[in-house]
DSSP file (Angstrom, degrees, kcal/mol; ACC not computed):
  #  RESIDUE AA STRUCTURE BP1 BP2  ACC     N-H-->O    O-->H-N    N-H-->O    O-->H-N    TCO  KAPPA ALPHA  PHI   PSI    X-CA   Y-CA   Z-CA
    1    1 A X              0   0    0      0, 0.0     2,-1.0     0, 0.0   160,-0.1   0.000 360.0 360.0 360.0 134.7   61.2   54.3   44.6
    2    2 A X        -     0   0    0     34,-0.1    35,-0.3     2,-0.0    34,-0.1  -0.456 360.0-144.4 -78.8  76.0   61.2   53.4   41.3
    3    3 A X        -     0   0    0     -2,-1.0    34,-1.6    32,-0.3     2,-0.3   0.339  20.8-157.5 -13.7 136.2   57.6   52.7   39.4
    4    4 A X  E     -a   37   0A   0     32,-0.2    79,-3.3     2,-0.0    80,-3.1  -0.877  10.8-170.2-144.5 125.3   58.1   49.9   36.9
    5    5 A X  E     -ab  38  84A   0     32,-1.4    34,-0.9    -2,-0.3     2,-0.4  -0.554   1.6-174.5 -79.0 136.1   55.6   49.4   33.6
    6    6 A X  E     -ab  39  85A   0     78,-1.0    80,-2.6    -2,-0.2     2,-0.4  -0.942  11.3-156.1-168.9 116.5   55.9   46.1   31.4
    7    7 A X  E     -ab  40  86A   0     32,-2.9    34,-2.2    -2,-0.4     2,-0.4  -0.891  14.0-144.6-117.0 174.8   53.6   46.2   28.2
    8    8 A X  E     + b   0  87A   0     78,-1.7    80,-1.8    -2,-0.4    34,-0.2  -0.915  31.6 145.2-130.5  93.0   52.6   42.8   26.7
    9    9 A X        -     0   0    0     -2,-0.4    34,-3.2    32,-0.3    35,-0.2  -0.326  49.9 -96.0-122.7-150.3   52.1   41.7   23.7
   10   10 A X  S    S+     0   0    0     32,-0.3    34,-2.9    33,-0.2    36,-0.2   0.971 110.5  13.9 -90.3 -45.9   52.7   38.2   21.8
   11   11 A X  S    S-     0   0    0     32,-0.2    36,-0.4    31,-0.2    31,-0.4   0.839  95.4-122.3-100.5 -41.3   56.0   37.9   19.9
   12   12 A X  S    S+     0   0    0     29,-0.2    60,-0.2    59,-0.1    28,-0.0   0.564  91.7  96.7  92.2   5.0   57.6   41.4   21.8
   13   13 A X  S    S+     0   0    0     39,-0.1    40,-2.1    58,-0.1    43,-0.2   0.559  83.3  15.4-115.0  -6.8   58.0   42.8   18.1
   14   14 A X  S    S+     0   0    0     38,-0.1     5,-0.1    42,-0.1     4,-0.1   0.589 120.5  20.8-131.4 -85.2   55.1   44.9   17.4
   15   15 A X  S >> S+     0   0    0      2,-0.1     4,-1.6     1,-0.1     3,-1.4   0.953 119.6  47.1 -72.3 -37.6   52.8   46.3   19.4
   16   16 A X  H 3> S+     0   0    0      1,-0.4     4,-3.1     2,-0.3     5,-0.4   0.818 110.3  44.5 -99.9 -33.4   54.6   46.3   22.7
   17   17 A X  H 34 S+     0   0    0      2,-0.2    -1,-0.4     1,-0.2    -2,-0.1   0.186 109.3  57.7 -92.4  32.2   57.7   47.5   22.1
   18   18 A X  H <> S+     0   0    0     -3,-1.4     4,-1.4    -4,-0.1    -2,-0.3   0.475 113.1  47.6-125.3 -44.6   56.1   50.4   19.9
   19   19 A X  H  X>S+     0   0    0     -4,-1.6     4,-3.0     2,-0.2     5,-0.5   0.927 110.6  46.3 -69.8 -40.1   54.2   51.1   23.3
   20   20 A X  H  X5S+     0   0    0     -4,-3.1     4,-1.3     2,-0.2     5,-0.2   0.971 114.5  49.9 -46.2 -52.7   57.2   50.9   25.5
   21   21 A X  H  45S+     0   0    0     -5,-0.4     4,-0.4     1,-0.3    -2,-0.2   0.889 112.6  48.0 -59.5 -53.9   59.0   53.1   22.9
   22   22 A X  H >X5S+     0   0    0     -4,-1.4     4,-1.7     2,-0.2     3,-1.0   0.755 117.4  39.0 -80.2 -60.6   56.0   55.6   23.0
   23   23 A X  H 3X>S+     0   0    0     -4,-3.0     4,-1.6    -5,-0.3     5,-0.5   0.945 102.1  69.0 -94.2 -57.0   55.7   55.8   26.8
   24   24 A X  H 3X<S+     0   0    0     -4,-1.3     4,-0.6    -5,-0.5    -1,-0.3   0.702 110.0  40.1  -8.5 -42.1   59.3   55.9   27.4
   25   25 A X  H <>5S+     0   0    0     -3,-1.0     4,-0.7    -4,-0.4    -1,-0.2   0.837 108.9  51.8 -81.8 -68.1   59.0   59.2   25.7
   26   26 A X  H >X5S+     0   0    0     -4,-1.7     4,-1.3     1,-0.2     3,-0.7   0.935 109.4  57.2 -68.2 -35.8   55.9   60.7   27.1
   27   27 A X  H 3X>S+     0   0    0     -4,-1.6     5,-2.3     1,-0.3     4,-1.5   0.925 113.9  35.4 -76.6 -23.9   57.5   59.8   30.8
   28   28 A X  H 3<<S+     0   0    0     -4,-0.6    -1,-0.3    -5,-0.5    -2,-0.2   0.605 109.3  68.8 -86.0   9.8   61.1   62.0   30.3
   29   29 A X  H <<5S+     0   0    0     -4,-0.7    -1,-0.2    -3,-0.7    -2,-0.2   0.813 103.0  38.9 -87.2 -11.1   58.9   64.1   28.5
   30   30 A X  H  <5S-     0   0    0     -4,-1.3    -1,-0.2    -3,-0.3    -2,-0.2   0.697 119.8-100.0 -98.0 -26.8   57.3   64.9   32.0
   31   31 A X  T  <5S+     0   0    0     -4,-1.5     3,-0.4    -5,-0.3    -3,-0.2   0.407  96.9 110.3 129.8 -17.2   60.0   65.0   33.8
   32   32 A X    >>< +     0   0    0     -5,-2.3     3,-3.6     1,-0.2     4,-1.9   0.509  39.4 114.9 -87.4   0.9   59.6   60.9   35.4
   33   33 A X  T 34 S+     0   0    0     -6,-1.4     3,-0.5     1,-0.2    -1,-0.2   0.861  85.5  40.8 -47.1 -48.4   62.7   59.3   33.4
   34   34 A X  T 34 S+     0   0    0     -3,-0.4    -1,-0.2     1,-0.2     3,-0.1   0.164 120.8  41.7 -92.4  39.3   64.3   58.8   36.7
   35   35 A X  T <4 S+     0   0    0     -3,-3.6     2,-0.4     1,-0.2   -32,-0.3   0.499 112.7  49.7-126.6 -27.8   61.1   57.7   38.7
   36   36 A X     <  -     0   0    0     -4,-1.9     2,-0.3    -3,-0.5    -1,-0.2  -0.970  65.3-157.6-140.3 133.8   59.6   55.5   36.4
   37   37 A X  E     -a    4   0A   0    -34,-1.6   -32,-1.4    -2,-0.4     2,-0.5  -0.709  12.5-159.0-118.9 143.2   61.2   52.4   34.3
   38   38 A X  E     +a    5   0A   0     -2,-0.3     2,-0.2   -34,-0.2   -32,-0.2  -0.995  24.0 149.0-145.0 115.3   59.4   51.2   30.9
   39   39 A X  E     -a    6   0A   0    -34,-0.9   -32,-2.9    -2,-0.5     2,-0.3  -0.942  25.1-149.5-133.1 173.4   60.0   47.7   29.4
   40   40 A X  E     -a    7   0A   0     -2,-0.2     2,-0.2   -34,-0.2   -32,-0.2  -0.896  11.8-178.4-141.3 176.1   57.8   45.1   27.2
   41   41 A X        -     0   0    0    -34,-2.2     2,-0.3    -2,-0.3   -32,-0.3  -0.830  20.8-117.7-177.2 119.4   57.7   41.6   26.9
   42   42 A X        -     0   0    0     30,-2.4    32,-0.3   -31,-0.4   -32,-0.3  -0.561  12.5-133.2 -83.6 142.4   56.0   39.1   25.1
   43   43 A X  S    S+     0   0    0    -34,-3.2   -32,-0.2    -2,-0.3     2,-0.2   0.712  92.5  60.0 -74.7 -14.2   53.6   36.2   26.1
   44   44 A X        -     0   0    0    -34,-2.9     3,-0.3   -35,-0.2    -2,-0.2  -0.696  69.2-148.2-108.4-173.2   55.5   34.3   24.1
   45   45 A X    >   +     0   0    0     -2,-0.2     3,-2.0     1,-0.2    28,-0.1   0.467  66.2 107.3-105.1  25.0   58.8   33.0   23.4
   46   46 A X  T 3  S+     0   0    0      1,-0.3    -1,-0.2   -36,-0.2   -35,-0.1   0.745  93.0  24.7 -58.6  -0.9   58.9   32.8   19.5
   47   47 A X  T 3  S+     0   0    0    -36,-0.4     2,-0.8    -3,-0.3     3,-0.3  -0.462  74.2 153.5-155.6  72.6   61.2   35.8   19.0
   48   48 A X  S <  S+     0   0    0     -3,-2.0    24,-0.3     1,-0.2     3,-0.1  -0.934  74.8  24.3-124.2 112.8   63.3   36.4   22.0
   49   49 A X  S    S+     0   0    0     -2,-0.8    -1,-0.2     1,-0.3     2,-0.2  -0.138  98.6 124.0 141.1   4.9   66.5   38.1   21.2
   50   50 A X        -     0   0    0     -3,-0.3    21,-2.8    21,-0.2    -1,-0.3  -0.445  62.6-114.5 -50.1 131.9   64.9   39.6   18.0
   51   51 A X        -     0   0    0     19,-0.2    19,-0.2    -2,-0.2     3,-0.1  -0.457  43.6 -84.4 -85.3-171.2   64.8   43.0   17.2
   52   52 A X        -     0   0    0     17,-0.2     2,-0.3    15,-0.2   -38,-0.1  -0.148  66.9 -78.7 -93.7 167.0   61.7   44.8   16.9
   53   53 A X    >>  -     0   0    0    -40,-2.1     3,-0.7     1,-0.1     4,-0.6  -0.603  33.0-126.1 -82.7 130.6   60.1   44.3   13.3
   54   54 A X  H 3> S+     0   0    0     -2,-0.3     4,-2.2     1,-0.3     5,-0.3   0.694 114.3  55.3 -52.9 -30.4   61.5   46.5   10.6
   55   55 A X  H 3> S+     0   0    0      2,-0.2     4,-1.2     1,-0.2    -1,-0.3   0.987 114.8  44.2 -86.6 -52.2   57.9   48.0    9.6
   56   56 A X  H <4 S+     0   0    0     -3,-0.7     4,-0.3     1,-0.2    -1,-0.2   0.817 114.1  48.7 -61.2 -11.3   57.6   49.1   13.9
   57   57 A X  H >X S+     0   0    0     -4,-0.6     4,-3.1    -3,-0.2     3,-1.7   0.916 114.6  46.9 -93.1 -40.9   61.2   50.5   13.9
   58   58 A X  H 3X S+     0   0    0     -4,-2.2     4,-0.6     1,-0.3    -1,-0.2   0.736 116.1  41.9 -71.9 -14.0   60.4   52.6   10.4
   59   59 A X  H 3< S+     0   0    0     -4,-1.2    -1,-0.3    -5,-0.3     4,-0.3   0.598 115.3  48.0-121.5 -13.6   57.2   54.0   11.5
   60   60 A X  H <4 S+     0   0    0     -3,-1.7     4,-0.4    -4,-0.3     5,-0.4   0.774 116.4  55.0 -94.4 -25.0   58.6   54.9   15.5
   61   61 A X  H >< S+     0   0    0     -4,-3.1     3,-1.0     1,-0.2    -3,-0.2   0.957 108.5  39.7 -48.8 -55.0   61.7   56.5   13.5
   62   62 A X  T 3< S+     0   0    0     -4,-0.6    -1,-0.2    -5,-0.4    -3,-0.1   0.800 114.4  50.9 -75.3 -24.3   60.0   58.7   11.4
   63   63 A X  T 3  S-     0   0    0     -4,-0.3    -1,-0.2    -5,-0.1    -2,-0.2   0.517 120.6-112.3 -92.2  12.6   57.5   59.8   14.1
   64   64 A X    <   +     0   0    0     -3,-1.0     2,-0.3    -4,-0.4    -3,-0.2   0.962  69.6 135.8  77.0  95.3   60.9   60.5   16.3
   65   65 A X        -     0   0    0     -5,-0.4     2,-0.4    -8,-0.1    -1,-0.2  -0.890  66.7 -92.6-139.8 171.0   60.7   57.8   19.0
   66   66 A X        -     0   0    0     -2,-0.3   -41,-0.1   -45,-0.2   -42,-0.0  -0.688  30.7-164.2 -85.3 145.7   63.8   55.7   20.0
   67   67 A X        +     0   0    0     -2,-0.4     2,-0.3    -7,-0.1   -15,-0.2   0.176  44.4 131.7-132.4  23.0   63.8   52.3   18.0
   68   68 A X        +     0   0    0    -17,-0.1     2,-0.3   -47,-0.1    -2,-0.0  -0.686  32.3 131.8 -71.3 124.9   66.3   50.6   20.4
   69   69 A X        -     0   0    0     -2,-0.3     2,-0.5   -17,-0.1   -17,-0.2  -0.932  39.7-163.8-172.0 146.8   65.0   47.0   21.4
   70   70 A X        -     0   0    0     -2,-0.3     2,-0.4   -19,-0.2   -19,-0.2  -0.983  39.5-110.7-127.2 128.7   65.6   43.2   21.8
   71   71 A X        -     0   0    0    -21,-2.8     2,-0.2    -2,-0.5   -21,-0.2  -0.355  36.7-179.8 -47.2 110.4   62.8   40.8   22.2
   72   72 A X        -     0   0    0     -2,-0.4   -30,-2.4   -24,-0.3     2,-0.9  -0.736  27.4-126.0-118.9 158.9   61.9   39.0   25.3
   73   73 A X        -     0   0    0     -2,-0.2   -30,-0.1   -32,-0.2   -28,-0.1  -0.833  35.0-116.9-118.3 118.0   59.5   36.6   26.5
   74   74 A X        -     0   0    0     -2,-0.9     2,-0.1   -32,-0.3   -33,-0.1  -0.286  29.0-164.0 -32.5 112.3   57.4   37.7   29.8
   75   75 A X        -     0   0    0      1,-0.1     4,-0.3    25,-0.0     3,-0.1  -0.117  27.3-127.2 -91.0-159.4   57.7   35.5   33.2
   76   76 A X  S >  S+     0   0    0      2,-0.1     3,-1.5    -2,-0.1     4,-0.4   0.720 100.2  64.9 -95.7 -30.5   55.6   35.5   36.2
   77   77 A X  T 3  S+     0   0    0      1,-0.4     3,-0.1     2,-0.2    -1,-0.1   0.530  92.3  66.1 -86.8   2.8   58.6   36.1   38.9
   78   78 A X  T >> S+     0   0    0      1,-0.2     3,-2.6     2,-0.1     4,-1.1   0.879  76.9  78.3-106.3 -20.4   58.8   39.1   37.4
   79   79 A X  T <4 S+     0   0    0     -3,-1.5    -1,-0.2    -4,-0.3    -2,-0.2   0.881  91.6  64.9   0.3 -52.9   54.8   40.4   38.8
   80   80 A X  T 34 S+     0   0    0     -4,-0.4    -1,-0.2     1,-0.2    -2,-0.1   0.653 111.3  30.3 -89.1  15.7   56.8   41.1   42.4
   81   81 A X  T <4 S+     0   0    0     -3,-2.6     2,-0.4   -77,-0.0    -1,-0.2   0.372 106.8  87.6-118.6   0.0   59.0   43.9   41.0
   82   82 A X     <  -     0   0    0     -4,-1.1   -77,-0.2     1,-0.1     3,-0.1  -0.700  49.9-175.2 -84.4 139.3   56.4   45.1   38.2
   83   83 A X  S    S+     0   0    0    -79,-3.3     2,-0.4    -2,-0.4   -78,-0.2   0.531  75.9  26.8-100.8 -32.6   53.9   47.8   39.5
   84   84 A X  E     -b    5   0A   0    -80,-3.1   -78,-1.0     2,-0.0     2,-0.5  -0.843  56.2-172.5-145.0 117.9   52.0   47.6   36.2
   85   85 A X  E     -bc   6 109A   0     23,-2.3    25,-2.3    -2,-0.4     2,-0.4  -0.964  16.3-165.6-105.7 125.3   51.3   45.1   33.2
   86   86 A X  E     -bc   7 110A   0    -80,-2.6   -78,-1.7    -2,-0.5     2,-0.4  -0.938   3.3-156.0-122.1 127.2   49.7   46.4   30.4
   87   87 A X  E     -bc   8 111A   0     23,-1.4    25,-1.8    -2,-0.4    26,-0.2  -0.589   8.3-153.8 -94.6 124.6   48.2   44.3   27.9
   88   88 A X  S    S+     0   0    0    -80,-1.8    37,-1.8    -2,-0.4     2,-0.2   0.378  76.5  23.4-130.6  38.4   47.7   45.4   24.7
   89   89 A X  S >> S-     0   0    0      1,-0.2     4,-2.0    35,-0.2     3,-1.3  -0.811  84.2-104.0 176.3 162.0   44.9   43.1   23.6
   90   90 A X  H >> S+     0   0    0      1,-0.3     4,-2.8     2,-0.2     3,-0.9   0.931 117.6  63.3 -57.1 -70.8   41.9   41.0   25.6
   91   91 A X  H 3> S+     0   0    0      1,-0.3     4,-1.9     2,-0.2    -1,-0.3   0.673 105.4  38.4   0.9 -70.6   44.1   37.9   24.8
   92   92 A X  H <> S+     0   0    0     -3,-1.3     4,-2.2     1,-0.2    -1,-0.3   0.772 105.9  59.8 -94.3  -6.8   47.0   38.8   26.7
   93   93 A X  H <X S+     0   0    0     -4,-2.0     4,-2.3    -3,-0.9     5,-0.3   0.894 110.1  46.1 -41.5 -57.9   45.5   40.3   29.4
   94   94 A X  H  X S+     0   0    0     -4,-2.8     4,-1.1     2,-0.2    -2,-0.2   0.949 116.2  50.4 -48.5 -40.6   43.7   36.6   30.0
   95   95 A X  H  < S+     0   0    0     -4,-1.9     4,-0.2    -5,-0.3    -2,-0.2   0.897 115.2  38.9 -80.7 -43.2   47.1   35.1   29.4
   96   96 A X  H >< S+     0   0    0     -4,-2.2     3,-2.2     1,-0.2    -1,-0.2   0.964 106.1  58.5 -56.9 -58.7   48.8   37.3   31.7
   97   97 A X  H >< S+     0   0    0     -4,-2.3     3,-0.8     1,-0.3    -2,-0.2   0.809 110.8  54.4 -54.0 -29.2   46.1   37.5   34.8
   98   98 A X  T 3< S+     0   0    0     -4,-1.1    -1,-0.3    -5,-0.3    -2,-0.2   0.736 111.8  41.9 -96.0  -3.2   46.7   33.2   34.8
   99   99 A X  T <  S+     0   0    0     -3,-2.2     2,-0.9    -4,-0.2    -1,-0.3   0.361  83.8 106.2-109.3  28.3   50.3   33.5   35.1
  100  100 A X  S <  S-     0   0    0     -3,-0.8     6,-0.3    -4,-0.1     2,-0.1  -0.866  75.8-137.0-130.9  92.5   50.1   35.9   37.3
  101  101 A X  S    S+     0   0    0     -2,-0.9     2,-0.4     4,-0.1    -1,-0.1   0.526  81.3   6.4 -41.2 -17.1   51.2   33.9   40.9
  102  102 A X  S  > S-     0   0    0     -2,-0.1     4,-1.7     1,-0.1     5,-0.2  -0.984  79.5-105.9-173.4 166.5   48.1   35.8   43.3
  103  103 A X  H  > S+     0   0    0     -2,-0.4     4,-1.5     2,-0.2     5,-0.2   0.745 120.0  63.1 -73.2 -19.1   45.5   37.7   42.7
  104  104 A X  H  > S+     0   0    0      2,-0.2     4,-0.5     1,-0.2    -1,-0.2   0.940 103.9  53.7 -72.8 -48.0   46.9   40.7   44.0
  105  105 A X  H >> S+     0   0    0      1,-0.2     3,-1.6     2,-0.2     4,-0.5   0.976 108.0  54.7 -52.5 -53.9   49.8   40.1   40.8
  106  106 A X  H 3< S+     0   0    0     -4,-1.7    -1,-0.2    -6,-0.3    -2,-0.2   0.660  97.8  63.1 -45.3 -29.6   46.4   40.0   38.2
  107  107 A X  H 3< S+     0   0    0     -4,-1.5    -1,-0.3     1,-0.2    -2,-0.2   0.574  94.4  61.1 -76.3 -11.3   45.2   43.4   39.6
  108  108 A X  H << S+     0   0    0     -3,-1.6   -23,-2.3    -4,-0.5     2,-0.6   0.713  90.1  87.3 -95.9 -20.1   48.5   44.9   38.2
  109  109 A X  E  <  +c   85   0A   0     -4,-0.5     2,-0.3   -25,-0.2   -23,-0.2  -0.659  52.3 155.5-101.8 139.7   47.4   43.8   34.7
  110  110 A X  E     -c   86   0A   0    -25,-2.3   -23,-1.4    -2,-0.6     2,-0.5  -0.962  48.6 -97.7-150.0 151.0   45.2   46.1   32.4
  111  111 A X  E >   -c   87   0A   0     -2,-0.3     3,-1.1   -25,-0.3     4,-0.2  -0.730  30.8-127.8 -90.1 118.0   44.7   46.6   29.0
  112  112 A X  G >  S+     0   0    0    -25,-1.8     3,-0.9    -2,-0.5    38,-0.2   0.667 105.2  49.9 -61.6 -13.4   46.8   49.6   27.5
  113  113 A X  G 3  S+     0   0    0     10,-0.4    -1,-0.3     1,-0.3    -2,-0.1  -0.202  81.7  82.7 -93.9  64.2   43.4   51.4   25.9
  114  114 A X  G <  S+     0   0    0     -3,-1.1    -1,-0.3     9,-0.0    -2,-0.2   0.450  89.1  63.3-113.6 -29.5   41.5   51.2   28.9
  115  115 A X  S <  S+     0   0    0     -3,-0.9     2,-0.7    -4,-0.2    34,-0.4   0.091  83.0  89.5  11.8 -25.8   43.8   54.5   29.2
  116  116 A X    >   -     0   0    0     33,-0.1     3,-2.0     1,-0.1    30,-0.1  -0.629  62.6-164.4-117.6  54.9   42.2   55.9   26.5
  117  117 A X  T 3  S+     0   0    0     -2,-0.7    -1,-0.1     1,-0.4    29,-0.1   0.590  92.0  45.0 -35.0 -26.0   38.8   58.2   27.3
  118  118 A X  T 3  S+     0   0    0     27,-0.1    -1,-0.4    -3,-0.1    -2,-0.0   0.870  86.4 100.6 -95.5 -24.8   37.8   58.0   23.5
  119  119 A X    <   -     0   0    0     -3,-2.0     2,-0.1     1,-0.1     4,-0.1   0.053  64.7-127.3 -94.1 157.3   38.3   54.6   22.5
  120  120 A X        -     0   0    0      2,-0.3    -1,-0.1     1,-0.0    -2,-0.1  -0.463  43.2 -57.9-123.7-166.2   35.4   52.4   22.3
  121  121 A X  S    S+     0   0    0     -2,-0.1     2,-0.3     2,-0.1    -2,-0.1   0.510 115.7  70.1 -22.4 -46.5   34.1   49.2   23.3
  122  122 A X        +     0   0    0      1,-0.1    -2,-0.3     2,-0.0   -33,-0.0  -0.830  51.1 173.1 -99.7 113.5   37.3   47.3   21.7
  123  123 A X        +     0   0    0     -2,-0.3   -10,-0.4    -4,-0.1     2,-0.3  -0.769  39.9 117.4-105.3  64.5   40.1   48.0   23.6
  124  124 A X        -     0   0    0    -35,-0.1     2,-0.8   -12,-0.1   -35,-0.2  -0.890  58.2-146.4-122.3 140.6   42.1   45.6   21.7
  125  125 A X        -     0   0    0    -37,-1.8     3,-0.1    -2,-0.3    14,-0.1  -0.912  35.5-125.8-100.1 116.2   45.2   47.2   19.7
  126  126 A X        -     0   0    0     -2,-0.8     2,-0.3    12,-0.2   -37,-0.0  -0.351  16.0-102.6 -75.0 161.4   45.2   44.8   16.7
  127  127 A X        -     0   0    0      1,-0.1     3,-0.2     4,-0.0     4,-0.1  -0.473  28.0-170.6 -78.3 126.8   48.4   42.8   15.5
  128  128 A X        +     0   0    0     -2,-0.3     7,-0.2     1,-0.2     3,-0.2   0.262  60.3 104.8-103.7  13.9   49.6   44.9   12.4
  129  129 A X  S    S+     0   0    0      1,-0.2    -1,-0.2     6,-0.1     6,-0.1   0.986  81.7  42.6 -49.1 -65.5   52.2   41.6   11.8
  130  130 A X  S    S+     0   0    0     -3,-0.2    -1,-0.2     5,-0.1    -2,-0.1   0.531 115.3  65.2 -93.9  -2.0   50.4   40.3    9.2
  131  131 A X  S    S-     0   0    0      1,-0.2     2,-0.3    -3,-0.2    -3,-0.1   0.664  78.3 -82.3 -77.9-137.5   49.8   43.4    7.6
  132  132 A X    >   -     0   0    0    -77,-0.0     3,-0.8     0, 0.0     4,-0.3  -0.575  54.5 -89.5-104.0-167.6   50.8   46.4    5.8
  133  133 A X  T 3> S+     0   0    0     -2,-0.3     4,-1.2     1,-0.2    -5,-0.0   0.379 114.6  72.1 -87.5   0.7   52.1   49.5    7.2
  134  134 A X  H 3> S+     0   0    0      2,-0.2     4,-4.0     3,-0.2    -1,-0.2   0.634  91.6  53.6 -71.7 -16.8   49.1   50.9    7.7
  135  135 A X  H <4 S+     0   0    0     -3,-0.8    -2,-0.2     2,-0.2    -1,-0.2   0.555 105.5  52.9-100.9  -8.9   48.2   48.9   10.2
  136  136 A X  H >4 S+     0   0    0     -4,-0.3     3,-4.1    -8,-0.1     4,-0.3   0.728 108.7  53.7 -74.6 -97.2   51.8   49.9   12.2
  137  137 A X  H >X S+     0   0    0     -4,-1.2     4,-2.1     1,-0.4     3,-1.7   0.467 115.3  46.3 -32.6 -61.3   50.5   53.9   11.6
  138  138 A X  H 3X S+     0   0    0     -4,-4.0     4,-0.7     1,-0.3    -1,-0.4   0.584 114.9  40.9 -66.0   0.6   46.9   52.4   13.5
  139  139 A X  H <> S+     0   0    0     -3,-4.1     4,-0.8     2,-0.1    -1,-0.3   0.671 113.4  51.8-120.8 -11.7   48.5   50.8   16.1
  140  140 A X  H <> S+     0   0    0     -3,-1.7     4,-0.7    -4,-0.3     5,-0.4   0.899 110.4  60.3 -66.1 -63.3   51.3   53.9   16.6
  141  141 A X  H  X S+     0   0    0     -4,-2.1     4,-1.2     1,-0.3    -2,-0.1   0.789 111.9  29.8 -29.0 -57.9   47.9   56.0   16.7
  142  142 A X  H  X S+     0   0    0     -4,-0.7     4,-1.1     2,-0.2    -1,-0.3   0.617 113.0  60.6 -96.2  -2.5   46.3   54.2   19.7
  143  143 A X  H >< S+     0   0    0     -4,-0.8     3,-2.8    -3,-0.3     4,-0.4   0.726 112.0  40.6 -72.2-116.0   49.3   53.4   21.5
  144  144 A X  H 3X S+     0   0    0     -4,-0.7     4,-0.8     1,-0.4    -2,-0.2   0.447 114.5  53.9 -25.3 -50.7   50.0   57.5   21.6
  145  145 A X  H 3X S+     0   0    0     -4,-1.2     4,-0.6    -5,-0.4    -1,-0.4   0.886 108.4  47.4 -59.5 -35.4   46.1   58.2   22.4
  146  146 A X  H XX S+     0   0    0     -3,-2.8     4,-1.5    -4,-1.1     3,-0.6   0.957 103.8  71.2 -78.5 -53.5   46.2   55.6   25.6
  147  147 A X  H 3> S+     0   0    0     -4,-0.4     4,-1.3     1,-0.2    -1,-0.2   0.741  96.4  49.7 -39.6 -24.3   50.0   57.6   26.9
  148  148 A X  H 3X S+     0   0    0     -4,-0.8     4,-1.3    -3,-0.2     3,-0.3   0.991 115.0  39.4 -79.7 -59.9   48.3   60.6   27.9
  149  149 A X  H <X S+     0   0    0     -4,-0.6     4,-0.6    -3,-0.6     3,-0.3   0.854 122.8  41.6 -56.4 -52.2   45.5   58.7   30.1
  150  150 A X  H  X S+     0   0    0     -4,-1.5     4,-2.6     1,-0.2     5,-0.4   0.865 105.0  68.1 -80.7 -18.2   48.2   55.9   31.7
  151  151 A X  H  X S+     0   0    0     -4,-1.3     4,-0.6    -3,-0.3    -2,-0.2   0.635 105.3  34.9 -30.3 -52.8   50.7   58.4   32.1
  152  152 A X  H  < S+     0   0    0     -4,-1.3    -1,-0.2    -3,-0.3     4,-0.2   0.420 107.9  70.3-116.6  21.0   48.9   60.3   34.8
  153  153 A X  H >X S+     0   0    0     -4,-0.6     4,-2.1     2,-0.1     3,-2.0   0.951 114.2  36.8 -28.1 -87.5   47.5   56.5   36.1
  154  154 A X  H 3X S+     0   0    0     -4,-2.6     4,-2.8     1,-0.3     5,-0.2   0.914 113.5  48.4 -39.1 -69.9   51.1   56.6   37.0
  155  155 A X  H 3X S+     0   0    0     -4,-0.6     4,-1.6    -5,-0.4    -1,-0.3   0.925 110.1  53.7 -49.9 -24.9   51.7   59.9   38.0
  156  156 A X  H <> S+     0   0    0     -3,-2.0     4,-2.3     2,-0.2    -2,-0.2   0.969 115.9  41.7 -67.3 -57.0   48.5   59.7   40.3
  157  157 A X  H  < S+     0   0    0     -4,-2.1     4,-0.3     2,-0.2    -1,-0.2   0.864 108.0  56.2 -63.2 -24.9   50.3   56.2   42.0
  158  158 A X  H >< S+     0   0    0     -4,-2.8     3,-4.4     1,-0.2    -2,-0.2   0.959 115.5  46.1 -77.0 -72.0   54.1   57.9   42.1
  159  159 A X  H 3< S+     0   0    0     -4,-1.6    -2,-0.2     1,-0.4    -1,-0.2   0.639 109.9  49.8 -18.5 -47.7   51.6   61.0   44.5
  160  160 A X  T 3< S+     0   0    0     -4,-2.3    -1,-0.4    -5,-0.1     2,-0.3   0.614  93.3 105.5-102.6  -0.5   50.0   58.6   46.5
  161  161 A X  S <  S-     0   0    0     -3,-4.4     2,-0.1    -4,-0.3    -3,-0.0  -0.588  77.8-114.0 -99.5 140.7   53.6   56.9   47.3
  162  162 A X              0   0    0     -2,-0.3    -1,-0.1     1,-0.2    -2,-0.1  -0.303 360.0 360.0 -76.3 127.6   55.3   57.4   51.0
  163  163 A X              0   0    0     -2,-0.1    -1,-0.2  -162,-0.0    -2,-0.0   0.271 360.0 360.0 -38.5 360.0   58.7   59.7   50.5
């Protein structure tokens, strides 16, 4: 049975699909590509059918990640095939947990440094839109630091699941 992962961010151009791309990675890198399914999605719909923003595709290229992606906007019906929604700031985690049809769907959403043993009180990945490219390289940074830590989340849940 397959696990399935949805990170969350606003537009679908920045942070989220630079986390998708990220853990996509770390999971064939283990061995889980055929156990566990990685997609993103944004809380909103302002750039759905965009590709991801030139500054995240240049900065997952050069650190050798895949920089394939189309922009989408995150629905609720999609909670009863998602195992996990990962947030990748306090925002969309609120935004998410109210569209999220029962409580049981709200428990499934978490914020992606929460993942992250060093990070500190602000588990927010800030929006590097408005920014320079330094602020892609920071947001590459904790995205990569949170994989290790949700990565065996995951592996933990695929163990505890009946054969």
């Amino acid at each position: 049975m397959t696990y399935r992962v949805c990170f969350v961010c606003t537009g679908n151009i920045c942070r989220s699909p630079m986390a998708e791309s990220v853990f996509r990675a770390r999971v064939a890198e283990a061995g889980l590509d055929g156990l566990v399914e990685v997609d993103s999605a944004g809380t909103g719909g302002w750039h759905e059918g965009d590709d991801a923003d030139p500054r995240t595709v240049s900065v997952l290229d050069e650190h050798g990640y895949d920089t394939g992606h189309t922009a989408r906007q995150f629905r609720p019906s999609w909670f009863g095939h998602l195992d996990l929604v990962i947030a990748l700031d306090t925002d969309h985690l609120e935004a998410l947990r109210r569209l999220a049809p029962t409580e049981a769907d709200a428990r499934k959403v978490r914020l992606l440094r929460s993942y992250d043993p060093a990070a500190d009180a602000d588990l927010d990945v800030p929006d590097p839109y408005y920014g320079g490219r330094a602020g892609f390289e920071e947001c590459l940074e904790m995205v990569e630091a949170a994989s290790a830590g949700l990565l065996d989340s995951v592996r933990e849940h695929l163990e505890e699941r009946p054969v």
